[in-house]
C-alpha positions as CSV (number, residue, x, y, z in Angstrom):
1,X,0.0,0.0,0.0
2,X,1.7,3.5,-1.4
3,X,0.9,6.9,-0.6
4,X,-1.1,8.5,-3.2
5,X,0.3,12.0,-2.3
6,X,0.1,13.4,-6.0
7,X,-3.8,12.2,-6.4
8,X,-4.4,14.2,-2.5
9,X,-2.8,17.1,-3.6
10,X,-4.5,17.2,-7.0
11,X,-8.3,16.4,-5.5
12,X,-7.1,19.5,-2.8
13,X,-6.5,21.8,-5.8
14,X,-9.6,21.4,-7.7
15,X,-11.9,21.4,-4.0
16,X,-10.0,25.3,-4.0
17,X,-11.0,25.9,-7.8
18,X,-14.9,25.3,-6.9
19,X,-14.0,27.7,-3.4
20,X,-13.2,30.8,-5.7
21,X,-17.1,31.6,-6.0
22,X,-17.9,32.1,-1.9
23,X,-21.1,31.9,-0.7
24,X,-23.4,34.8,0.8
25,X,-22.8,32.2,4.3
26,X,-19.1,32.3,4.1
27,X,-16.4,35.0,3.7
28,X,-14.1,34.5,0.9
29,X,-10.9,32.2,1.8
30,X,-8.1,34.5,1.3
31,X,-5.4,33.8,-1.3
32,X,-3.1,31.1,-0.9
33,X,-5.6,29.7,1.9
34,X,-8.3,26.6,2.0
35,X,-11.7,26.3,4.0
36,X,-11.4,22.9,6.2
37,X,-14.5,21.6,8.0
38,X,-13.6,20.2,11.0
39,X,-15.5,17.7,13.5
40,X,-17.1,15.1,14.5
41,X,-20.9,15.8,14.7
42,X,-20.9,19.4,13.7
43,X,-18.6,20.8,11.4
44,X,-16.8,24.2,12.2
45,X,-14.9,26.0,9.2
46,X,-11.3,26.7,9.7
47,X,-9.0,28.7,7.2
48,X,-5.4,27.0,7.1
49,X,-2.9,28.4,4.7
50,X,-2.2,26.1,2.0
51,X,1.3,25.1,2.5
52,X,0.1,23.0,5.3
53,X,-0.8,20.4,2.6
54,X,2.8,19.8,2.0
55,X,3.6,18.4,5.7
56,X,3.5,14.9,7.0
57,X,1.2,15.4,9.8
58,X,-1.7,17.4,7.8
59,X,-0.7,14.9,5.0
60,X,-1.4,12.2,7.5
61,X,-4.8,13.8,8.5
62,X,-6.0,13.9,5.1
63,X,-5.1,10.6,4.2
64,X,-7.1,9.3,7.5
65,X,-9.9,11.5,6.4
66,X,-10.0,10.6,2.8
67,X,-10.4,7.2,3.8
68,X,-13.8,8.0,5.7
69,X,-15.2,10.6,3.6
70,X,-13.1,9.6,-0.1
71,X,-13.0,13.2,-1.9
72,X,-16.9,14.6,-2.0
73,X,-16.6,17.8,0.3
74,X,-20.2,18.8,-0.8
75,X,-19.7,21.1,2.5
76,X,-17.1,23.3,-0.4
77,X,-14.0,22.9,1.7
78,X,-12.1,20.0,2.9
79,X,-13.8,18.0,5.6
80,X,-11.8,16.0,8.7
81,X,-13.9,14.2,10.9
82,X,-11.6,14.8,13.9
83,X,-12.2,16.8,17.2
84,X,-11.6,20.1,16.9
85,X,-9.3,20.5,19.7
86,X,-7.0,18.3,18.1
87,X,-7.0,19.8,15.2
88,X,-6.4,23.0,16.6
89,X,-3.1,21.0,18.6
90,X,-2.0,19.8,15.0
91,X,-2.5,23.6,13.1
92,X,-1.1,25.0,16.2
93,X,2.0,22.7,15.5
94,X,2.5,23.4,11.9
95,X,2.2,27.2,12.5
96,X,5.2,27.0,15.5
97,X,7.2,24.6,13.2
98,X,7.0,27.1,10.0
């Protein structure tokens, strides 16, 4: 079993090409950005910048959560069915480790 990081990163990109119309809900994702929905039970949008896609732990995330969810987002952004507050321990990682 490989890593299909090129066919993640790919289904990430076009997720951002349907985000560059934003809804009248939800503020526009600022350049170089992506909407994620994160949760369990009830999803709470979070902006991350872009270049988190590129490191092993968000990598790692998304893998877990494309096997759950596959690529259909119909929530427009990324969806990780994790608790939030480890989510916010992993972001708040990346952002130190930048």
């Amino acid at each position: 079993m490989g890593i299909r990081l090129p066919s993640m990163i790919l289904n990430a990109k076009q997720i951002l090409k349907k985000q560059s119309t934003p809804s009248r809900n939800q503020p526009e994702v600022p350049k170089g950005h992506i909407a994620v929905y994160v949760g369990e039970l009830q999803m709470k949008r979070f902006v991350v910048p872009i270049s988190y896609l590129n490191h092993p732990l968000f990598l790692d995330l998304l893998h877990r959560a494309e096997e759950e969810f596959g690529f259909n987002h119909p929530m427009g952004g990324l969806t990780i069915p994790c608790k939030e507050d480890a989510f916010i321990d992993l972001t708040s990682r990346l952002c130190y480790a930048s």
